[in-house]
MARMARTI-412899 format. One record per residue (C-alpha): residue number from 1; residue in three letters; chain; x, y, z. Coordinates in nm, 3 decimals. Example, Ala and Ser with C-alpha at 12.3 -4.5 7.8 and 13.67 -1.06 7.14 Angstrom:
<sites>
(site 1 "Ala" "A" (1.230 -0.450 0.780))
(site 2 "Ser" "A" (1.367 -0.106 0.714))
</sites>
This chain:
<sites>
(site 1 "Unk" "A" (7.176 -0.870 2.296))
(site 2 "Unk" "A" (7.196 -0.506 2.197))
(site 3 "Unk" "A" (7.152 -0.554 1.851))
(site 4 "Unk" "A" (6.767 -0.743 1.971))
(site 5 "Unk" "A" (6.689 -0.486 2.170))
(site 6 "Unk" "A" (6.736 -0.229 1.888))
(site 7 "Unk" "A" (6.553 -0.423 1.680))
(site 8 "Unk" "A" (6.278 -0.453 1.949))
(site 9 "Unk" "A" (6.252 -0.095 2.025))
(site 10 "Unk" "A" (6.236 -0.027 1.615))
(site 11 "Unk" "A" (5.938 -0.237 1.613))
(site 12 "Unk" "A" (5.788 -0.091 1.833))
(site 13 "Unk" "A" (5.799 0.265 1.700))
(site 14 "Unk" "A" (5.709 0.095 1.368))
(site 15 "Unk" "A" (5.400 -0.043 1.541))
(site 16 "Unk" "A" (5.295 0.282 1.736))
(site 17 "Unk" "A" (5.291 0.460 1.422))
(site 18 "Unk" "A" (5.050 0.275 1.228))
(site 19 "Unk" "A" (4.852 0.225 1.547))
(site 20 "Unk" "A" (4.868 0.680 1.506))
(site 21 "Unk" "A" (4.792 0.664 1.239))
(site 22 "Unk" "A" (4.486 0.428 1.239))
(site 23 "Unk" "A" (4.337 0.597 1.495))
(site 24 "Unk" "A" (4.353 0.943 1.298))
(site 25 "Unk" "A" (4.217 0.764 1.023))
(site 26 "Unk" "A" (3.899 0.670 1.199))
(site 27 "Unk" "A" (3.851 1.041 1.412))
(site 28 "Unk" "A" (3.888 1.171 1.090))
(site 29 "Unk" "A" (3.540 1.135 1.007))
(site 30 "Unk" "A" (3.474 1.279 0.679))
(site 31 "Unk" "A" (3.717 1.194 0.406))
(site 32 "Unk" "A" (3.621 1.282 0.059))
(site 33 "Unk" "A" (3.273 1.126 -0.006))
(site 34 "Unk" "A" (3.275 0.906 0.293))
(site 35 "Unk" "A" (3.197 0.917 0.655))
(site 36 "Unk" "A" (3.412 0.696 0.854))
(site 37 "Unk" "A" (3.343 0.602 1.172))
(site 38 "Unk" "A" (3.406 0.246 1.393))
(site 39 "Unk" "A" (3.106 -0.032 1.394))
(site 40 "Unk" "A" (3.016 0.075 1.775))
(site 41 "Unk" "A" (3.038 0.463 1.728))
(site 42 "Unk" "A" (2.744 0.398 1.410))
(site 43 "Unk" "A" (2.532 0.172 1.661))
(site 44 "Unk" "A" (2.589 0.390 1.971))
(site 45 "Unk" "A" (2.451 0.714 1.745))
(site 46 "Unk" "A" (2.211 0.516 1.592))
(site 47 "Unk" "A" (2.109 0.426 1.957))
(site 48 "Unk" "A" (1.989 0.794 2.038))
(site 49 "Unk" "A" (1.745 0.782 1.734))
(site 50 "Unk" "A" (1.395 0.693 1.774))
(site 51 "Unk" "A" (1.245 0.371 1.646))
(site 52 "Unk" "A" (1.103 0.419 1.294))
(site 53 "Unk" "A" (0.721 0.406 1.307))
(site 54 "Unk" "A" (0.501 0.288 1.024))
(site 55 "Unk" "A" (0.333 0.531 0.837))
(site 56 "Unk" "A" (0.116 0.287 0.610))
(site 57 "Unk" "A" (0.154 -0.061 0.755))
(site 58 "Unk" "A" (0.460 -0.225 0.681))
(site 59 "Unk" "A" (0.444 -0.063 0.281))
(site 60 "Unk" "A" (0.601 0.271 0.438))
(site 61 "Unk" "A" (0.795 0.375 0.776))
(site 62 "Unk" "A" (0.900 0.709 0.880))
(site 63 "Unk" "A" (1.237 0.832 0.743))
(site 64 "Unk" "A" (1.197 0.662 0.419))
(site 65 "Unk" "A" (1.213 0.755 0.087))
(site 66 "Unk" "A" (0.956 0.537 -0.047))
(site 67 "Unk" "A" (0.820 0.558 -0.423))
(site 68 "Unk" "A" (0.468 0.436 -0.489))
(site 69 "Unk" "A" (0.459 0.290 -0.879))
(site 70 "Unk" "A" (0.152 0.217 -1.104))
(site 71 "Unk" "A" (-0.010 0.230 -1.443))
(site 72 "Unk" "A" (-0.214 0.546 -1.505))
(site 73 "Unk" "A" (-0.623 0.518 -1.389))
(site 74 "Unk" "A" (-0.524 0.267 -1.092))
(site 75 "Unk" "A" (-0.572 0.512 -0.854))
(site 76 "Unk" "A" (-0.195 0.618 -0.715))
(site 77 "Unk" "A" (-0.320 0.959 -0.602))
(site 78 "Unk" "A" (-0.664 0.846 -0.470))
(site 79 "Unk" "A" (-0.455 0.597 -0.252))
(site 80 "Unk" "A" (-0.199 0.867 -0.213))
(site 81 "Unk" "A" (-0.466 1.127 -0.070))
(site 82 "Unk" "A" (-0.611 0.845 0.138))
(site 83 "Unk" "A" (-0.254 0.805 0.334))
(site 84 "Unk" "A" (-0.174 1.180 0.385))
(site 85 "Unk" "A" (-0.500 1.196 0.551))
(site 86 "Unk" "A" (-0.468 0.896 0.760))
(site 87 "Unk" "A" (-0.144 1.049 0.884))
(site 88 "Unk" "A" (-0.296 1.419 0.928))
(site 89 "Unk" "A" (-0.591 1.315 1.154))
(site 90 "Unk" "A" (-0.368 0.999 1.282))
(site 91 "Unk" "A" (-0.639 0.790 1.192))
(site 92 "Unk" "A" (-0.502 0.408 1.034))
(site 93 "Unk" "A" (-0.622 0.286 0.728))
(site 94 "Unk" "A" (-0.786 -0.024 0.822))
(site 95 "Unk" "A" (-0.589 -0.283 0.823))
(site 96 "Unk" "A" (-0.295 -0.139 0.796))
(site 97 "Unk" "A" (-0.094 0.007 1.127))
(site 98 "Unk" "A" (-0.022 0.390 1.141))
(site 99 "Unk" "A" (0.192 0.411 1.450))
(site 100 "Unk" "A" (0.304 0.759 1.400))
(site 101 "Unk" "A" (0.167 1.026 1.600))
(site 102 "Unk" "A" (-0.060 1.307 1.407))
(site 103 "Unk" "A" (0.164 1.515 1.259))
(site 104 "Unk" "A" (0.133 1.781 0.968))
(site 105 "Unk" "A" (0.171 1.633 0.580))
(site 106 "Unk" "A" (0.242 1.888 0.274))
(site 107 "Unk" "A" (0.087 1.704 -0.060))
(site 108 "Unk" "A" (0.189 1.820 -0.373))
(site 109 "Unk" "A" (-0.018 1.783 -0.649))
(site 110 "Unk" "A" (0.059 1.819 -0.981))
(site 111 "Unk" "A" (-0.198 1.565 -1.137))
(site 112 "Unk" "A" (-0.539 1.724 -1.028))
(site 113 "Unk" "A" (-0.720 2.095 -1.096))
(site 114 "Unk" "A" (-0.855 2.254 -0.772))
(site 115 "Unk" "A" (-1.178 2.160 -0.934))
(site 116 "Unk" "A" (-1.083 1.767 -0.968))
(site 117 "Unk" "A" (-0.960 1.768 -0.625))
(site 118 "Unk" "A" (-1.336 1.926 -0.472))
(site 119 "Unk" "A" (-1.516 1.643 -0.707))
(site 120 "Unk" "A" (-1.311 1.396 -0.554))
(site 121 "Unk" "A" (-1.419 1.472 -0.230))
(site 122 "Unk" "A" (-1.773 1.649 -0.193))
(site 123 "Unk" "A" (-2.072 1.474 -0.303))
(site 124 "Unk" "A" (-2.103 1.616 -0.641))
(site 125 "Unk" "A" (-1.945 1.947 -0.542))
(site 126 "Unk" "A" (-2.141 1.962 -0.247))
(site 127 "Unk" "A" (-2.097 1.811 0.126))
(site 128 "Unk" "A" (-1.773 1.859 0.126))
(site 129 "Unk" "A" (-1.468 1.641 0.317))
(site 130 "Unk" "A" (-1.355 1.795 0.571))
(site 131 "Unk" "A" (-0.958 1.764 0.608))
(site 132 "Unk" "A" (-0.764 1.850 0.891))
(site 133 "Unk" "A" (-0.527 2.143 0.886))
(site 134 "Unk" "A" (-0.233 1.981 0.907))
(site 135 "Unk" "A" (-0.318 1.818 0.548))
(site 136 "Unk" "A" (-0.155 2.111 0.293))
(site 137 "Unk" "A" (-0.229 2.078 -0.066))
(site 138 "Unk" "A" (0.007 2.258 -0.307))
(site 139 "Unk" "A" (-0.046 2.311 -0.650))
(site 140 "Unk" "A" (0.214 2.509 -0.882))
(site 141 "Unk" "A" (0.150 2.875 -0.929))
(site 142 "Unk" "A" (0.094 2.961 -1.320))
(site 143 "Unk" "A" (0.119 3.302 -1.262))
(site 144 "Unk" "A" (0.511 3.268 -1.099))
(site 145 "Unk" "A" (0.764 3.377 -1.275))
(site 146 "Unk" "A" (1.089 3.199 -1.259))
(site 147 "Unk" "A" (1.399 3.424 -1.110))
(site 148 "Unk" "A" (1.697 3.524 -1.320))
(site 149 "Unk" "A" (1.935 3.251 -1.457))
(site 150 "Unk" "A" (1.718 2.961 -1.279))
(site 151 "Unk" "A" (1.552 2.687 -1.443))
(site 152 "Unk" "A" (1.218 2.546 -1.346))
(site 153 "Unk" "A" (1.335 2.239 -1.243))
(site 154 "Unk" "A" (1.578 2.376 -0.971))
(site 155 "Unk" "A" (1.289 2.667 -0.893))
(site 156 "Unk" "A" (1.086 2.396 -0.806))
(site 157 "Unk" "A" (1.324 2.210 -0.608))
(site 158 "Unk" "A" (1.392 2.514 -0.377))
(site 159 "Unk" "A" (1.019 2.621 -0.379))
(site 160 "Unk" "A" (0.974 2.229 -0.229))
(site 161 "Unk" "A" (1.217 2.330 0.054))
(site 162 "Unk" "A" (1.075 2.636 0.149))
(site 163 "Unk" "A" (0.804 2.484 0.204))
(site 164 "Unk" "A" (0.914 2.233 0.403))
(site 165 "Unk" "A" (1.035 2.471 0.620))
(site 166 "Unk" "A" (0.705 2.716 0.596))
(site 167 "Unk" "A" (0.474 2.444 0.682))
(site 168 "Unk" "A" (0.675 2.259 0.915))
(site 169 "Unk" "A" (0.554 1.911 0.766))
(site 170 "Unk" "A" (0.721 1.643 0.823))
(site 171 "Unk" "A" (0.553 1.385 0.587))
(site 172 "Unk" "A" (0.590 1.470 0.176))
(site 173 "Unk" "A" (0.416 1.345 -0.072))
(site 174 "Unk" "A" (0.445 1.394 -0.453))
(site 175 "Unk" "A" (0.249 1.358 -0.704))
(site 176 "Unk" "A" (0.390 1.278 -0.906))
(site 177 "Unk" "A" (0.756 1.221 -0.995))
(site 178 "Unk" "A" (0.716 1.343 -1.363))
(site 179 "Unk" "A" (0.662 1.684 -1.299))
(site 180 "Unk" "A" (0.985 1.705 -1.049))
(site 181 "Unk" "A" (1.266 1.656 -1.303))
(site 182 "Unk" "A" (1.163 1.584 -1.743))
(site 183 "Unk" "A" (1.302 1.240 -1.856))
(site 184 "Unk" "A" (1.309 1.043 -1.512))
(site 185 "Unk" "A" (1.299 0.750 -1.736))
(site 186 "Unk" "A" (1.691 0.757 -1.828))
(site 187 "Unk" "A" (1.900 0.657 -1.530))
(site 188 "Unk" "A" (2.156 0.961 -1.578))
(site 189 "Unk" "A" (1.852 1.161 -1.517))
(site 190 "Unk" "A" (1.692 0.955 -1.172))
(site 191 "Unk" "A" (2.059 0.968 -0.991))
(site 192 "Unk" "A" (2.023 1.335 -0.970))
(site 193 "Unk" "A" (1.674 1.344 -0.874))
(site 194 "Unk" "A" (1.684 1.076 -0.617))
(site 195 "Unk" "A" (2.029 1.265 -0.490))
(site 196 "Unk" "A" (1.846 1.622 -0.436))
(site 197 "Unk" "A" (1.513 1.391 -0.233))
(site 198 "Unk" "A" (1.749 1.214 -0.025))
(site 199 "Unk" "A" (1.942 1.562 0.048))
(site 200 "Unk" "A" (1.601 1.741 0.185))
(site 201 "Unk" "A" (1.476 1.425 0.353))
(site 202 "Unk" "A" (1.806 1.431 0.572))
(site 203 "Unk" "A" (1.788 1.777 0.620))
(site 204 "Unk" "A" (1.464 1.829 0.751))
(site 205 "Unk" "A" (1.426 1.472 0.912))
(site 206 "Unk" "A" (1.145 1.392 0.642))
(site 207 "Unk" "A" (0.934 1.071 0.565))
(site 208 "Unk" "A" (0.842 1.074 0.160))
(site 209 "Unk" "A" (0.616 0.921 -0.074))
(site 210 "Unk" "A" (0.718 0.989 -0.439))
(site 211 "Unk" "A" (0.425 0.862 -0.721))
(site 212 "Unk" "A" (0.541 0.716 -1.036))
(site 213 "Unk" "A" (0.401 0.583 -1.385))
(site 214 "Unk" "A" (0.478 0.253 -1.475))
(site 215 "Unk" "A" (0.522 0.265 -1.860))
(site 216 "Unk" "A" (0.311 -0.029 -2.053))
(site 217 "Unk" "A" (0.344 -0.355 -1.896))
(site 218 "Unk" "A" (0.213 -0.705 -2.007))
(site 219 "Unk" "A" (-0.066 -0.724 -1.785))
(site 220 "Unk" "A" (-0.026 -1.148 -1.778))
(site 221 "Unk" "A" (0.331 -1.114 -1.601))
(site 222 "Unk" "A" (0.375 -1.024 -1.208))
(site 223 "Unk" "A" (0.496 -0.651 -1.132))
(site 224 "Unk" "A" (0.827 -0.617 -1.058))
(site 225 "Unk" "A" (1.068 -0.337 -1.000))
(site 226 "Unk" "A" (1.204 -0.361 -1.349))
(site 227 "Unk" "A" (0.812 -0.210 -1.438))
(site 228 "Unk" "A" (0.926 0.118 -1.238))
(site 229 "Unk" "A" (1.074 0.382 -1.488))
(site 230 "Unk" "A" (1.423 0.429 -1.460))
(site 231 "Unk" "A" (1.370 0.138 -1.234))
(site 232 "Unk" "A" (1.757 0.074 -1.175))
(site 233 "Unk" "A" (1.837 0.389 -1.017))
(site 234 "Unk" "A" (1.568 0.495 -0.848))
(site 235 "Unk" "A" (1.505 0.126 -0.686))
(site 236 "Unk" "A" (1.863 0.166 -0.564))
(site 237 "Unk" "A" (1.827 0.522 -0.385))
(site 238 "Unk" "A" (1.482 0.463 -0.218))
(site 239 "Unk" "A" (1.435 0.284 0.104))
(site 240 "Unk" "A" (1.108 0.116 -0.033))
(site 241 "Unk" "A" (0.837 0.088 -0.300))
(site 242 "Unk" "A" (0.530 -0.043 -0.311))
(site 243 "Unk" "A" (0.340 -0.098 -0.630))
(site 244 "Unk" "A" (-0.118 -0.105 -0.746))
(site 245 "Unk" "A" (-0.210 -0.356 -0.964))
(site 246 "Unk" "A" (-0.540 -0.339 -1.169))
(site 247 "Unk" "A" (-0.709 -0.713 -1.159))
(site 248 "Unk" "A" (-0.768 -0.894 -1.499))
(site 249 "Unk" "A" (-1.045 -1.114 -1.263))
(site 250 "Unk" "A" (-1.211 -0.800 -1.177))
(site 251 "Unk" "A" (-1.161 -0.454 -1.361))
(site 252 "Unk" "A" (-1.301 -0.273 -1.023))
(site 253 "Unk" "A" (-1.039 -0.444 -0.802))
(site 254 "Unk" "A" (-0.694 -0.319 -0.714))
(site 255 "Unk" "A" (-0.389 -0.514 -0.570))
(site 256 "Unk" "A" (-0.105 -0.334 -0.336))
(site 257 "Unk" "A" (0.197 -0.511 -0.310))
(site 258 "Unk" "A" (0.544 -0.442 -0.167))
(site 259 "Unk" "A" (0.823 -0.428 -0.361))
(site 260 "Unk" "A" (1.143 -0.300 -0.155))
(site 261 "Unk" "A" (1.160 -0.295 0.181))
(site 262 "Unk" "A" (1.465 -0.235 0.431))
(site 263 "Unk" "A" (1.324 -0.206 0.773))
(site 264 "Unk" "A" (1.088 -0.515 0.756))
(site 265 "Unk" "A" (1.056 -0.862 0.631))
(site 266 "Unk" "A" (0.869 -0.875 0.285))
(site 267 "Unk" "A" (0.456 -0.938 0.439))
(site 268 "Unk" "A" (0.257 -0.816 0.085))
(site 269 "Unk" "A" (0.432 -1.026 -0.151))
(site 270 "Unk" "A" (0.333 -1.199 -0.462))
(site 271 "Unk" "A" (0.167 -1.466 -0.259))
(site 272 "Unk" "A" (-0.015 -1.216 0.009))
(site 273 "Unk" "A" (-0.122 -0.922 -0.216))
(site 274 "Unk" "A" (-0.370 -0.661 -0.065))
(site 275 "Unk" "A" (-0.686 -0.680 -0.253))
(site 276 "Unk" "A" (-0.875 -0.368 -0.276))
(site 277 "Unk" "A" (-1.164 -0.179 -0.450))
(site 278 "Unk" "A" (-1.204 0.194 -0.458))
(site 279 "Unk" "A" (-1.557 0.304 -0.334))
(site 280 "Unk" "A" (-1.701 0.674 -0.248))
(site 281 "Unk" "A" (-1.983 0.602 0.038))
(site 282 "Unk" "A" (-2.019 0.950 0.058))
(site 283 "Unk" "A" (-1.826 1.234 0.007))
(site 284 "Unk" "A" (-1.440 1.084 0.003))
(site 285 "Unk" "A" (-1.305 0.854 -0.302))
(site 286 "Unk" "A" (-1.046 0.570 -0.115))
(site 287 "Unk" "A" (-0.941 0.267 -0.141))
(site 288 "Unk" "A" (-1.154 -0.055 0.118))
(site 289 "Unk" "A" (-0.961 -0.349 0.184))
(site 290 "Unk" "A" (-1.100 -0.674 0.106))
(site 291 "Unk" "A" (-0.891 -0.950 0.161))
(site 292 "Unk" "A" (-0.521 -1.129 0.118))
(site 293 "Unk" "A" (-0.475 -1.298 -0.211))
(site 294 "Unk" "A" (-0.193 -1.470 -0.453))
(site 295 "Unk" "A" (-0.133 -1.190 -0.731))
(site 296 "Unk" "A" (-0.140 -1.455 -0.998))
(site 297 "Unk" "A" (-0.495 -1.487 -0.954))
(site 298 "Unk" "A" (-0.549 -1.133 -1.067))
(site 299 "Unk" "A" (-0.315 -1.138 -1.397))
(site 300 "Unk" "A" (-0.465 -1.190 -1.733))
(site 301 "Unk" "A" (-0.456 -1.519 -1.884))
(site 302 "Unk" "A" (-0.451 -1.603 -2.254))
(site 303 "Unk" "A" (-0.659 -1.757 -2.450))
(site 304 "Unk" "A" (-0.500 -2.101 -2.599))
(site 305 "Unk" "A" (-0.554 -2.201 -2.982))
(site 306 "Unk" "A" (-0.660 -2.562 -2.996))
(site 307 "Unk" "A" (-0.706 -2.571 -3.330))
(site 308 "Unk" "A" (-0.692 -2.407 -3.698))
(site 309 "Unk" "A" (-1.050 -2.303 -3.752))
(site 310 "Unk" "A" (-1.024 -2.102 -3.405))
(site 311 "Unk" "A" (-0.677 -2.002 -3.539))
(site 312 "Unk" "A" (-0.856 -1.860 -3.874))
(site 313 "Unk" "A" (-1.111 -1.705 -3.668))
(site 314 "Unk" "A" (-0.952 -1.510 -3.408))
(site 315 "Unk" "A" (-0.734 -1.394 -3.722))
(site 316 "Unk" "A" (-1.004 -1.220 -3.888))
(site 317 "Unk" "A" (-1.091 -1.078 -3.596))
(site 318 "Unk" "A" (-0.777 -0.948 -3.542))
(site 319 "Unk" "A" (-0.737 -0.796 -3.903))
(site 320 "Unk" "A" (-1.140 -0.654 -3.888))
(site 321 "Unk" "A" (-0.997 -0.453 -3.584))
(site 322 "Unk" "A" (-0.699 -0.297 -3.736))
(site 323 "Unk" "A" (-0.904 -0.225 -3.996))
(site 324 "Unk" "A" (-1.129 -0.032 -3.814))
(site 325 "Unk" "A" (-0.838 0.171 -3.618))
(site 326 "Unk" "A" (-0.765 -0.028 -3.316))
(site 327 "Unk" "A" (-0.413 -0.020 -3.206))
(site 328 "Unk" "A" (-0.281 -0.404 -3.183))
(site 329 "Unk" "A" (-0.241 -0.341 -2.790))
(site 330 "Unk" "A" (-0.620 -0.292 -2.776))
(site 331 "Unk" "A" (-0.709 -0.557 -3.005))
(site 332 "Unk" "A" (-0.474 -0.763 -2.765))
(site 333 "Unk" "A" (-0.692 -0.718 -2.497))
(site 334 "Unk" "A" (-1.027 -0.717 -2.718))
(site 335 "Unk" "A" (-0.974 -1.107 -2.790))
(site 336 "Unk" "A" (-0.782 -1.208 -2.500))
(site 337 "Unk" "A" (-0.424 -1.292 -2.672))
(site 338 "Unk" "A" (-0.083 -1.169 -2.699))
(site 339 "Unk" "A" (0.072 -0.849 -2.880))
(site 340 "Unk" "A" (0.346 -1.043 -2.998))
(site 341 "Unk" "A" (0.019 -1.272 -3.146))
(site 342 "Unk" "A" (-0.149 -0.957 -3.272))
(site 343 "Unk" "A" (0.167 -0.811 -3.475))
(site 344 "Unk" "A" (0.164 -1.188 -3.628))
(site 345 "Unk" "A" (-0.155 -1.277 -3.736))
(site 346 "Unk" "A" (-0.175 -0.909 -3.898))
(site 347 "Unk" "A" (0.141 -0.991 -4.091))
(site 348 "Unk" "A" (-0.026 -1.282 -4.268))
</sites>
């Protein structure tokens, strides 16, 4: 009987230990690279943080890192303008919900000239928009000269958080991802980038909107996050993404459509796309909201050979357009056919 006790009270101590020594494991929050903490502690100080609001319908809430992708001439920053100054003057963008209160917005632009920017909103440089005050514009200084043993990328990177912290704005936008770090294409170079966003959103409790080229894309196939540069990487560290589409119905129409999302169900799909058409009524260049449609009907079909002679024909069509300097992407889209088609018909 003494020998089961022993063995009892062994246990025991055996099981007390390991019950220790779980519960240091879990008050020990930080270990290494992770933050450990039970299932109820996360909800309970998740709990005591406000509700994220949308900041552009459901394409963008607060507290996101959020990356708006497109071909050049689409209009990313003419959108892009259009949502900082919804937010500034907390006034929505019809239809699309802002239920944010009016808070201050620091856009940095390095697409457009002070001079661009007035033509885009003045009525040929005169009658000019008037923005609120809480909209800040920033534009690198050419003048600045870059302090001892720092490179311009990490200049720019601290000149972003002082800023932030100048200004006290809470929504960023930039304009475009490019200019922030050189080869954002490569996915050793977008981890690092993504990293140093995600470090100043968290640190000064930031919403962001980060533009982005697309590079060439066949304009017949849906967009996809694969049609983001350095898609992989950066898809992975944002919170969402959203995407403009040019329409092959209509060259003046534009499509917005989600592509990511985390704190909503997917509404803009490929079957619900946002059509749009960018209009200037007076002195401000934004995008108007038509109506809901299926991308698919705004991709560019092909033209089908039915037969030889039309074969022949669009052939020496083809070759009479090389010949006089187009590249076979333009002649592509000249006679309504594939590149792939292109590079063979001028191989025969």
């Amino acid at each position: 009987m003494e020998n089961v006790n022993n063995g009892l009270e062994v246990l025991s101590n055996v099981i007390d230990k390991a019950m220790t020594a779980s519960n240091n494991i879990v008050k020990n929050e930080n270990i290494g690279l992770f933050t450990i903490k039970t299932g109820n502690e996360w909800i309970q100080e998740a709990k005591n943080k406000p509700v994220p609001k949308m900041l552009f319908g459901e394409f963008w809430f607060e507290g996101e890192l959020c990356i708006l992708f497109a071909d050049s001439n689409v209009g990313k920053s003419i959108l892009a303008v259009q949502i900082a100054d919804s937010i500034s003057k907390n006034k929505e963008i019809t239809p699309f919900k802002l239920e944010a209160e009016k808070h201050p917005v620091l856009y940095l632009d390095f697409e457009l000239s002070a001079k661009q920017f007035e033509n885009r909103y003045s009525k040929n440089y005169d009658e000019h928009y008037f923005f609120d005050n809480g909209f800040s514009r920033v534009e690198i200084n050419s003048d600045a000269d870059l302090p001892p043993n720092t490179d311009f990328e990490t200049y720019l990177l601290k000149s972003l958080e002082l800023s932030i912290a100048s200004t006290g704005a809470k929504t960023i936008i930039v304009d475009n991802l490019t200019y922030l770090k050189s080869g954002n294409e490569s996915a050793k170079d977008a981890l690092p980038l993504m990293k140093e966003l995600k470090v100043l959103k968290t640190k000064y409790d930031l919403s962001m909107l980060v533009l982005a080229h697309t590079p060439k894309r066949d304009m017949s196939k849906a967009i996809t996050k694969n049609d983001l540069a350095g898609s992989k990487m950066l898809m992975n560290f944002c919170d969402s993404s959203f995407t403009i589409g040019q329409s092959s119905a209509d060259s003046s129409l534009r499509y917005i459509k989600q592509i990511k999302q985390r704190n909503t169900e997917e509404i803009y799909g490929a079957e619900n796309v946002c059509v749009c058409e960018i209009i200037k009524p007076h002195n401000f260049l934004e995008f108007e909201f038509l109506s809901f449609d299926e991308e698919r009907t705004h991709l560019k079909e092909f033209k089908k050979v039915d037969n030889e002679e039309d074969r022949e024909e669009l052939i020496q069509k083809a070759k009479e357009l090389s010949t006089l300097g187009m590249k076979q992407r333009q002649i592509a889209d000249e006679l309504g056919i594939a590149t792939g088609t292109v590079n063979k018909y001028l191989k025969l």
